[in-house]
C-alpha positions as CSV (number, residue, x, y, z in Angstrom):
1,X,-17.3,4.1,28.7
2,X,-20.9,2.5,28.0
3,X,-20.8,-0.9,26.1
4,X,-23.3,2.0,23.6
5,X,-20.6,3.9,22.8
6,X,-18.0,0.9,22.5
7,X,-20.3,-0.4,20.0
8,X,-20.4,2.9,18.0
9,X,-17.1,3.6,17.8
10,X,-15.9,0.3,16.8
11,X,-16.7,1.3,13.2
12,X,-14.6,3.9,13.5
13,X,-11.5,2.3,15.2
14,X,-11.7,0.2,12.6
15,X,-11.4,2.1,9.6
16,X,-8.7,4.2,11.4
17,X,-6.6,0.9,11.6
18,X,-6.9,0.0,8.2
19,X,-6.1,3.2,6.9
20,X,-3.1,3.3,9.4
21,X,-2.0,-0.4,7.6
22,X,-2.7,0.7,4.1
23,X,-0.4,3.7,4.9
24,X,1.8,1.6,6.5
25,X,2.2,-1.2,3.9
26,X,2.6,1.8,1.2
27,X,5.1,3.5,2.5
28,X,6.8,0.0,3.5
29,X,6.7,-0.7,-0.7
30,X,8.1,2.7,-1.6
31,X,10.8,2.2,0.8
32,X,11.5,-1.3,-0.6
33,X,11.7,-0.5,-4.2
34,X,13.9,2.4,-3.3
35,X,16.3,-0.2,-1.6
36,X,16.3,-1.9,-3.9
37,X,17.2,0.5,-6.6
38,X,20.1,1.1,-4.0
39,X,21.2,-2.5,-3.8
40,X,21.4,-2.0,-8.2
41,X,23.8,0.5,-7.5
42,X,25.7,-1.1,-5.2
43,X,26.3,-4.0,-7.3
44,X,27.0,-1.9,-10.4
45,X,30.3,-0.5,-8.1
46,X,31.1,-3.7,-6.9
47,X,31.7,-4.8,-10.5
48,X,33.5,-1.7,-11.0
49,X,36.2,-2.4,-8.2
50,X,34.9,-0.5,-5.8
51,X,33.8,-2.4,-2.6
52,X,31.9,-0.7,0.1
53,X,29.4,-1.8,2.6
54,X,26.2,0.3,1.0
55,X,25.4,-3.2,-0.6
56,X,25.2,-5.3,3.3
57,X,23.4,-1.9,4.5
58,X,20.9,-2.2,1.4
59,X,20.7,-5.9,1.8
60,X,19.8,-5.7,6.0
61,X,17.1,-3.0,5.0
62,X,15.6,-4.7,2.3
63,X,15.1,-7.9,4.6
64,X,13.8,-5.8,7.1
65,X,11.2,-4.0,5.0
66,X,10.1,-7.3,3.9
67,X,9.1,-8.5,7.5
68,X,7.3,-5.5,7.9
69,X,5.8,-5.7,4.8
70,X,4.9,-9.3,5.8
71,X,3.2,-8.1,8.8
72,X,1.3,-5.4,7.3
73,X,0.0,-7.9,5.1
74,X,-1.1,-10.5,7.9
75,X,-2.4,-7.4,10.1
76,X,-4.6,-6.6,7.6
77,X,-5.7,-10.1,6.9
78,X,-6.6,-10.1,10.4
79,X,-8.4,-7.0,10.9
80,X,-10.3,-7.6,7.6
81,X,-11.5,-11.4,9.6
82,X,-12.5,-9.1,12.7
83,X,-14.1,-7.0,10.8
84,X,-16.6,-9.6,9.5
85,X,-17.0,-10.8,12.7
86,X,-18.5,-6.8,14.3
């Protein structure tokens, strides 16, 4: 590959990869909310009597979406630096 046709399609890589983190970052949030709407419930049937381990299932996900939230956020950060830079 030329350094031509590097240069042309960095334009492109780029927007791929920023589409690819705003999808990410969305989906990330939907997920999230919908966590946490399960972590409501959980605590609703806890209060009721009924333990179960939905609410430490909910809890592990919703930390975990938050790191990859997290990182969506800094990746786009990043690309949107680099991309000032080309």
């Amino acid at each position: 590959m030329s350094s031509d046709s590097m240069v042309t399609a960095a334009p492109s890589a780029w927007r791929t990869m920023e589409t690819a983190l705003r999808g990410l970052s969305t989906t990330v949030l939907v997920v999230a909310v919908l966590t946490a709407i399960l972590v409501i419930v959980s605590l609703l049937s806890i209060l009721r009597g009924n333990v179960d381990l939905s609410f430490l299932l909910a809890i592990a996900v919703f930390l975990a979406l938050r790191d990859v939230l997290a990182f969506s956020r800094g990746a786009m950060d990043r690309m949107r630096q680099l991309g000032e830079l080309v």
